[in-house]
C-alpha positions as CSV (number, residue, x, y, z in Angstrom):
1,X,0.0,0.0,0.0
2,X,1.0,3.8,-1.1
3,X,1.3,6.3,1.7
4,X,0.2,10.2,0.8
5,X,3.5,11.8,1.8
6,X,2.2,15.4,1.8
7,X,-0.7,14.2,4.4
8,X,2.2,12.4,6.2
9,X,4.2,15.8,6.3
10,X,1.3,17.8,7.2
11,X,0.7,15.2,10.5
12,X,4.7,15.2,11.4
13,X,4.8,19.0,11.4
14,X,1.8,19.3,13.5
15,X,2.9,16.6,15.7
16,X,6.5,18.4,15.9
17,X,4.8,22.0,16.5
18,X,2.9,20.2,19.3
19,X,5.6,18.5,21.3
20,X,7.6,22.2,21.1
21,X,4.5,24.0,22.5
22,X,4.0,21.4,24.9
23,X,7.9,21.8,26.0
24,X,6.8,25.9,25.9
25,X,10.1,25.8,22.9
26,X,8.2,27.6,20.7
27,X,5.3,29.9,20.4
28,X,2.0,29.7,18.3
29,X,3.5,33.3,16.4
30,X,6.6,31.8,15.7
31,X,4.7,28.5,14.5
32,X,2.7,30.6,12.0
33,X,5.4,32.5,10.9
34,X,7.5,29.1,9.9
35,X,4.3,27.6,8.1
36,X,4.4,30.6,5.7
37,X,7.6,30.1,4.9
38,X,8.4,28.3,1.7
39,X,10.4,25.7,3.1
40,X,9.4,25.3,6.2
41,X,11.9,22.2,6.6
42,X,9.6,19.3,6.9
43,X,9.9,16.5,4.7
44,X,8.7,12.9,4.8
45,X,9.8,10.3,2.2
46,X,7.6,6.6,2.4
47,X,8.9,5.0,-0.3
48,X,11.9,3.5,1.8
49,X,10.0,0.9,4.0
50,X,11.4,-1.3,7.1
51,X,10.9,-4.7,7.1
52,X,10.5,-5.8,10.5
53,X,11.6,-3.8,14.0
54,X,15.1,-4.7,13.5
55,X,15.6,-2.5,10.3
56,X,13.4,-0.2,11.9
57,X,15.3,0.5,14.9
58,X,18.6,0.9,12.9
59,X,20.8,4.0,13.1
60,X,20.4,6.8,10.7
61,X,22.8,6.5,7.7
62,X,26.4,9.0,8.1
63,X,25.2,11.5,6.2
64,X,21.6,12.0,8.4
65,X,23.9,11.6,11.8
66,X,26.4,14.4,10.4
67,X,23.3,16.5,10.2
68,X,21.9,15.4,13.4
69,X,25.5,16.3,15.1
70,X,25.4,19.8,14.4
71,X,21.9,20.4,15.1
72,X,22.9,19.4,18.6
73,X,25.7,22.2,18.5
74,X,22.7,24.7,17.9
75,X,21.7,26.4,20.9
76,X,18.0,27.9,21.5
77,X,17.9,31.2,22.3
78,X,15.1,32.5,23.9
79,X,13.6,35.6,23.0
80,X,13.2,38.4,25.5
């Protein structure tokens, strides 16, 4: 069966937004400003699919952990 990656990427962003309100890291102006952006960043790509909870649990390939490296050297800054 065919997943409707858009809809996927529509649910993941809200589901993202949520957790950051919940964790009071973000606001609701900030969230509406990102959603009018272009690019807001959010991307989800179902054509890849794990087999079994082995393959799902494996780690991201290099290139994904480079990326997830340096978004752990970003610091939040909190506006005033």
């Amino acid at each position: 069966s065919s997943f409707n990656d858009s809809l996927l990427c529509r649910f993941f962003t809200r589901e993202v937004f949520l957790l950051l309100l919940g964790r009071q890291l973000i606001n609701r102006d900030l969230i509406e400003k990102i959603l009018l952006w272009q690019h807001t960043g959010f991307n989800v790509h179902s054509k890849l699919r794990a087999q079994n909870k082995k393959e799902a649990e494996r780690p991201p390939p290099p290139k994904a952990q480079l990326s997830m490296a340096a978004e752990e050297r970003l610091e939040y800054i909190k506006s005033s």
